[in-house]
N, C-alpha and C positions, 0 to 999 in steps of 0.2 A: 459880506459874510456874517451871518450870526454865529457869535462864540456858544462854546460850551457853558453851562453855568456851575457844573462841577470839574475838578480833574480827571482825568482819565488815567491808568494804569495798563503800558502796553508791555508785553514781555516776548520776549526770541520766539517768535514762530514762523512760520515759515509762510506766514498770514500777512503779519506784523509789517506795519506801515507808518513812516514817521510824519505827523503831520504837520500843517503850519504853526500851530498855536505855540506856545512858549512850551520848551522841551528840557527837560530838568534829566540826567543819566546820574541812577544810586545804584555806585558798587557797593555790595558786604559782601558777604561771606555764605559759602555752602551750611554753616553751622547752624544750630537751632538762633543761639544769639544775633547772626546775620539776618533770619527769618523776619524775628524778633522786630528789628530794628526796620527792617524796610517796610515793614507791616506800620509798624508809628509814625515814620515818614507818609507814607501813603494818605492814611488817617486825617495825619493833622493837616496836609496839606490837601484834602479832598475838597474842601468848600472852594479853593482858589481857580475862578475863571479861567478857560483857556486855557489849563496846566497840562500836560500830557510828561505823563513819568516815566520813562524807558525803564527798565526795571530787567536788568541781562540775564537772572534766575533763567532757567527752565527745568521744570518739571520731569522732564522725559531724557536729561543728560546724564550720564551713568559713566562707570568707573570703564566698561569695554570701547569708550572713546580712543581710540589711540593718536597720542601724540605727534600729530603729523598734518602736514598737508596734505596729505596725501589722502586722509581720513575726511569723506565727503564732512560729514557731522559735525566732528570736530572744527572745521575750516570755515566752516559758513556761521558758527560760533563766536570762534574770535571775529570773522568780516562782520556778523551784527555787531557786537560790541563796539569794533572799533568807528563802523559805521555811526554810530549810537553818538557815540563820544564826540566824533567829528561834527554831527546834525545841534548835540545838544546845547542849548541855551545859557544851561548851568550843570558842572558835573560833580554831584559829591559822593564822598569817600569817606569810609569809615574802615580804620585800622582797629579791629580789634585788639585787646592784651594779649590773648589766650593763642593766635593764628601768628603764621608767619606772613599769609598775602601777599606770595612773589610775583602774582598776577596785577594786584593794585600796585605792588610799588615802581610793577613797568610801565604800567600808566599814570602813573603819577610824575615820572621820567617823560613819558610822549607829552602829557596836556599841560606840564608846568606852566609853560608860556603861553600857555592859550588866553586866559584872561577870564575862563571859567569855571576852575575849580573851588571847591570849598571840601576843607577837610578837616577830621574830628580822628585827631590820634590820641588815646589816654593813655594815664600812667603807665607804666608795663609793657607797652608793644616793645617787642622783641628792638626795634629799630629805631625806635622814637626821635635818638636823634639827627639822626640823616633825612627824617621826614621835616622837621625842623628846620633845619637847616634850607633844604630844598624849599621850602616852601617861604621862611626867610628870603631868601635869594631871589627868588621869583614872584614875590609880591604876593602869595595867597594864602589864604584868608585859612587860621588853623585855629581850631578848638581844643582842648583837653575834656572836654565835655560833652558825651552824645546828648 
């Protein structure tokens, strides 16, 4: 098989297919700064061969999701995600200051012991140090510094 010779950037659709190549999963945030940051991720990591970025944003998800299993949308949501997380390579995570991200910090609970997280909590998150800690405990690898 001949590799890619850029990264690719794949995002929740109902298209979306994970492939062999090295698979990197980046939660942020619904916010502009979420935007923000997986946008530079993207970037700086686009020269890197073989890179395929899960990227769990979608476009098209909105506030009339309702919280449920039961809610087709919603459900197939979280299963990409968690899909996502289980296929990826490497999964990282950025705690913003300004969010609470009671979504990342359940998965931050699910992948601790996976052996492939990387995480970037600064000053100010609401929680900083129970992600600390958690990630103390579990051997992975945490920044103060996006």
């Amino acid at each position: 098989m001949i590799g890619r010779m850029r990264s690719e950037v794949v995002e929740n659709t109902s298209e979306s297919s994970f492939s062999e190549a090295q698979r990197l999963f980046g939660r942020q945030h619904r916010d502009g700064k979420g935007r923000e940051l997986a946008g530079r991720v993207a970037r700086e990591l686009s020269d890197v061969p073989n890179l395929t970025i899960l990227n769990p944003r979608r476009d098209d998800c909105d506030d009339s999701w309702f919280q449920s299993i039961h809610d087709t949308q919603f459900r197939q949501q979280v299963e990409w995600e968690i899909a996502a997380q289980e296929m990826a390579d490497v999964i990282f995570m950025y705690f913003a200051p300004d969010t609470k991200a009671p979504i990342t910090l359940l998965e931050l609970g699910l992948f601790a012991r996976s052996g492939k997280l990387v995480v970037c909590c600064p000053d100010g998150y609401w929680r900083k140090g129970n992600v600390e800690v958690v990630c103390h405990r579990f051997g992975v690898p945490m920044s103060d510094r996006p």
